[in-house]
C-alpha positions as CSV (number, residue, x, y, z in Angstrom):
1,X,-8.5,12.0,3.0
2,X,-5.8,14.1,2.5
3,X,-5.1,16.5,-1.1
4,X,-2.4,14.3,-1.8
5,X,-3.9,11.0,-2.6
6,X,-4.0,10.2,-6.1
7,X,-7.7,9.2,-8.0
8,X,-6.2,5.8,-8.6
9,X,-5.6,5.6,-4.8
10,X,-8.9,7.0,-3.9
11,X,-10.9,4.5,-6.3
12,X,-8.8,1.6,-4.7
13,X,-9.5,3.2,-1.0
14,X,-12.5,3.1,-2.2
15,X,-13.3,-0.9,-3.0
16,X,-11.5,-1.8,0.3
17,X,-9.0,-4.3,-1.9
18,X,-7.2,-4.6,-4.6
19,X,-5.8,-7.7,-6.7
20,X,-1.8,-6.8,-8.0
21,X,0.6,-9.5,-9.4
22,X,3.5,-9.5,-7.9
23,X,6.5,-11.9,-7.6
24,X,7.3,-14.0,-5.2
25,X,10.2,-16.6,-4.5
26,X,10.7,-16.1,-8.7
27,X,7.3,-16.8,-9.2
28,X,3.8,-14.2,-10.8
29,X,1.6,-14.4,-8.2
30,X,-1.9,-12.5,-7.7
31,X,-2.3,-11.7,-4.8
32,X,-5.1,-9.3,-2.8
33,X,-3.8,-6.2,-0.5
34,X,-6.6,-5.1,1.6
35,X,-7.0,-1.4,2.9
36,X,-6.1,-1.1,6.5
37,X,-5.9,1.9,8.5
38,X,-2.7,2.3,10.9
39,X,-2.5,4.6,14.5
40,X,0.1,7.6,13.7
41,X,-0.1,9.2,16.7
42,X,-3.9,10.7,17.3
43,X,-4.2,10.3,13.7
44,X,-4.4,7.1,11.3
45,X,-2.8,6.6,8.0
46,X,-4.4,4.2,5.3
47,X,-2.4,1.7,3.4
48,X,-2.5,-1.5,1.6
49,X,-1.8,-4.9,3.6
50,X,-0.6,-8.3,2.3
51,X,-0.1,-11.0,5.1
52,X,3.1,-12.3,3.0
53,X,6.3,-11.7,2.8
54,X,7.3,-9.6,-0.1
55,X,10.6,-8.2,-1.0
56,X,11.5,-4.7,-0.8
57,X,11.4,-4.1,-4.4
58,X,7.8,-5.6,-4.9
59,X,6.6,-3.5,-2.3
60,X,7.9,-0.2,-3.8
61,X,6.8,-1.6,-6.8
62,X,3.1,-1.5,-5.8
63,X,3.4,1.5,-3.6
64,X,4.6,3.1,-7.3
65,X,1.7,1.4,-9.3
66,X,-1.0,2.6,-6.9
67,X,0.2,5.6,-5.2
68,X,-0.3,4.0,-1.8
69,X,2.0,2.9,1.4
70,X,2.1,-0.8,0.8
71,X,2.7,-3.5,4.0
72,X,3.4,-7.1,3.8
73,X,4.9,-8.9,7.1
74,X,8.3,-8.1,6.8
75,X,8.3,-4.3,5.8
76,X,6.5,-1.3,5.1
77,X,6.8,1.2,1.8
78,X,5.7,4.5,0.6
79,X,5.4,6.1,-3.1
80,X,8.6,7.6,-3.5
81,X,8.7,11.4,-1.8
82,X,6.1,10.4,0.4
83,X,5.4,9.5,4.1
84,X,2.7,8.4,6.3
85,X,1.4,11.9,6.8
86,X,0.6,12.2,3.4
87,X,-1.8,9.7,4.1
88,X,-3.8,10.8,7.5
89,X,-7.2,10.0,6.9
């Protein structure tokens, strides 16, 4: 993994999942974002995956929390300053 993952991220990367609260539609929900690994090129980036649809804040929300590109079925973020590269595993 590259230098630039966090221990946090690492120990989530880790266990393969990870339960967050997050809202939806006004409501606390827990829900589980699993590890998945993405083709960038030759390469592949990690990230976590939700098969929901979140809104943009939650996901940079949780891309924050755990220092890790986050993807639910309508978008895609990063931890702020970061991109997928960052993540090439």
């Amino acid at each position: 993994m590259g230098p630039m993952i966090e221990e946090k991220a690492r120990r989530i990367l880790g266990a393969g999942s990870i339960k967050i609260r997050v809202s939806r539609s006004g409501m606390l929900q827990q829900l589980t974002f699993r590890v998945k690994r993405v083709k960038l090129g030759p390469d592949e980036f990690v990230e976590l995956y939700v098969g929901r649809v979140l809104e943009m804040g939650e996901l940079k929300k949780v891309a924050k929390e755990t220092g890790l590109p986050v993807e639910s079925e309508n978008g895609r973020a990063f931890p702020e300053g970061k991109g997928a590269k960052d993540f090439v595993v």
